[in-house]
N, C-alpha and C positions, 0 to 999 in steps of 0.2 A: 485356445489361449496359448499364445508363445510362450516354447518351454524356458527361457530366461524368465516369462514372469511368473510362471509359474513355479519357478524354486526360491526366487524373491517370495512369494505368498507365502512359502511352507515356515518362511522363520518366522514368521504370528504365529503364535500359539494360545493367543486369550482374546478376547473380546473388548477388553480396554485396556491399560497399560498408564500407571502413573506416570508424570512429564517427563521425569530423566530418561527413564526405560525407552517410552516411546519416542522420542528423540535420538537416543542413542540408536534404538531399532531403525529408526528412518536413513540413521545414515548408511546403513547396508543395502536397503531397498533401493536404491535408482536401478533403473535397466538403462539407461541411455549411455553412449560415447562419451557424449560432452558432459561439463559440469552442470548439474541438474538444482533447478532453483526447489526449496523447502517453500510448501504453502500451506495453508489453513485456512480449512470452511470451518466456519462458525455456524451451529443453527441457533439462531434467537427465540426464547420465549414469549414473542412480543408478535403484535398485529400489524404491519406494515402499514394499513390503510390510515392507523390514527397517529396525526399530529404527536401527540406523546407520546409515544411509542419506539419513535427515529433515534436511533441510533448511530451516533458519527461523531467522529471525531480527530486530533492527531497524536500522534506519537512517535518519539523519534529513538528508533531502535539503537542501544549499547553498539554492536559492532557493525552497523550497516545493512543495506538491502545486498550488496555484493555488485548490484547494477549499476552502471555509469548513467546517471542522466543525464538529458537536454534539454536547458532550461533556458528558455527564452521567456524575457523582460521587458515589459513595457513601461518604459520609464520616460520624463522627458531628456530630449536629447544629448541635455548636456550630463546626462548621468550614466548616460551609455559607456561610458567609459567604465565607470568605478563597478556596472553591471558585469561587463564581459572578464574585468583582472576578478572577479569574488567567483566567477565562472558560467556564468550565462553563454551559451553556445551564440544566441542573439541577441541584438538589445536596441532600444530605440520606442518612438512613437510613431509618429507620422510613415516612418520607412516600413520597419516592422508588419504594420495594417498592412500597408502595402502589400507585403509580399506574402501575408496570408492570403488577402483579396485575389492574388495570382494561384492560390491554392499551395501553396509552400507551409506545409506543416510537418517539417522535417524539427520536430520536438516531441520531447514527453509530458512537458509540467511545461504551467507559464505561469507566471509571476508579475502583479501589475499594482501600482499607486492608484490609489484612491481616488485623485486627481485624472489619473487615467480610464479610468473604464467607462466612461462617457461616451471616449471614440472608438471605445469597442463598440458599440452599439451596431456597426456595418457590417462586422464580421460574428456577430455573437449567434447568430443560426450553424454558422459555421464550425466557429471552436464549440458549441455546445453539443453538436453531433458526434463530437471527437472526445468528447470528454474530459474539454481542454482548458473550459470556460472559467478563469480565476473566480474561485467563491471565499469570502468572509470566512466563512466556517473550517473550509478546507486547511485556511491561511495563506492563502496565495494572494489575498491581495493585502497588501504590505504599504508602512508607512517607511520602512527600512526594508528594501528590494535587496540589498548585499546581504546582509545576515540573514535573510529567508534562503535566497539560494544558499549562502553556507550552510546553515542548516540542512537544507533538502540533499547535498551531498553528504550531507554528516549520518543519513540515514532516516531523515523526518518523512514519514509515510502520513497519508489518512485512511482512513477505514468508516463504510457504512453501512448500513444493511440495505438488501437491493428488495425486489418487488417479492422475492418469495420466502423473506426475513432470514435472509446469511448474509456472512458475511466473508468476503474470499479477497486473502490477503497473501502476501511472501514473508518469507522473516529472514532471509540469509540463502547463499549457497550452501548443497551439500557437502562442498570441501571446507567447510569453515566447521566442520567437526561438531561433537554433541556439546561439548561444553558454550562454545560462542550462541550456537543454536539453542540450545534452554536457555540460556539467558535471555536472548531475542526475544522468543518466545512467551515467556514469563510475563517479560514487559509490555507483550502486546496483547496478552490474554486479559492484564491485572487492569491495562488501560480501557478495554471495551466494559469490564468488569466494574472501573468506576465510571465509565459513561453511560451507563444505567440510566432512564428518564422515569420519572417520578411513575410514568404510566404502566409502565414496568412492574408488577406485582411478581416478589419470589425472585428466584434465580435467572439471574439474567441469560446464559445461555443453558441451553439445553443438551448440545454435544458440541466437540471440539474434534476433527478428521486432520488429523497431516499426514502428509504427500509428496512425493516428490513427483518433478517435472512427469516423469516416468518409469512409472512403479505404482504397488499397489498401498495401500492407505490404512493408517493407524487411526486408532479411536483413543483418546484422551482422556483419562478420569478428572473431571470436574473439579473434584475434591484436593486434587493435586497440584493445584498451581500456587 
C-alpha cells in the first residue's frame, strides 16, 4: 500500500461517520495531483432481477457535477441551431446519424425529440454499447431539447442500480469544499431515497461509501441524511 495512502487511511477513525463529518473527511482523502471527483456507491436493499425492484431516476444536483459535458442533439435541422447557442457540442438529424454511423462518438449525453428516435434505429446497437442511447426515463429524450441540455449543464445527473444492485454516481469535485459537497449529496441520497419502488420493502439503501477519484473511502450513516 503506497505510503500517501496509507496516511490518508489513518484519518478514519470510525466505521461510519454521519454526512457532514464524512464529507468534510473526504475532502482531505484524495491522494491524486489533479482535482479528484467525489463519488458514491450506494448498496441497495432490493433484487435487481425483479421489475419492481429498479431503481432510477434523475436529479439535478444544487452546485453541479464540476464536469463539462458533451451533449449532442438530435433534433430536426432547422433546430440545430437553437440546440448548439443552449450548448450542444452537436446537433442535427440526418448529419449527426451520419457521423455516428462513421463511428464519431466524441460526446457524453445525447439528447433527442420524440419525433426523432425512429432514425436512430441504425445506429442504436451502436449508442446502446456506449451507453449513449437517449431513454424516456433517463430524460434524454425531450419535447424541449434546449432546456434539457440546460439543465444537464446545470448539473441534471441520472442514477440506477446496475446488475449487482448499486448504485455509483459523482456528486461534485473535491475542490468544491464540504459545504457545496453535503449539499450535493444530500440531494442525491434523499432523491434515490424517494425513488424507492413499491417492491422495495424497508430501507431503501443498505450502506452509503464515498470516495474520492483517489483515496481510500468513507461509510455513511443512513440515518444521517
Amino acid at each position: 500500500m503506497p505510503k500517501k495512502y496509507k496516511e490518508k487511511a489513518a484519518l478514519i477513525q470510525k466505521e461510519e461517520y454521519p454526512l457532514e463529518e464524512a464529507v468534510a473527511l473526504l475532502t482531505q482523502l484524495s491522494t491524486s495531483a489533479f482535482d479528484g471527483t467525489a463519488e458514491v456507491h450506494i448498496r441497495l436493499n432490493s433484487d435487481p432481477k425483479q421489475g419492481d425492484q429498479q431503481v432510477r431516476a434523475t436529479v439535478t444536483l444544487p452546485h453541479g457535477t464540476g464536469k463539462t459535458l458533451r451533449i449532442a442533439a438530435v433534433v430536426p435541422e432547422d433546430m440545430a441551431k437553437d440546440a448548439l447557442d443552449a450548448g450542444a457540442v452537436k446537433a442535427g438529424e440526418e448529419s449527426l446519424i451520419a457521423s455516428i454511423e462513421k463511428g464519431e462518438l466524441d460526446f457524453d449525453v445525447m439528447v433527442a425529440m420524440p419525433q426523432c428516435m425512429k432514425n436512430l434505429g441504425k445506429v442504436a446497437k451502436t449508442l446502446g454499447q456506449k451507453g449513449l442511447m437517449p431513454n424516456p426515463k433517463a430524460g434524454t429524450v425531450t419535447d424541449n431539447p434546449v432546456k434539457t441540455i440546460q439543465e444537464l449543464h446545470k448539473g441534471k445527473i441520472e442514477f440506477r442500480n446496475d446488475k449487482q444492485s448499486l448504485i455509483h454516481s459523482i456528486f461534485g469535485k473535491i475542490s468544491f469544499g464540504k459545504d457545496k459537497l453535503t449539499e450535493n449529496l444530500r440531494v442525491l441520497l434523499l432523491a434515490v431515497r424517494d425513488a424507492k419502488p413499491s417492491g422495495i420493502k424497508g430501507e431503501c439503501m443498505k450502506t452509503i461509501t464515498i470516495t474520492p477519484t483517489m483515496g481510500p473511502s468513507i461509510r455513511v450513516e443512513i440515518g444521517s441524511i
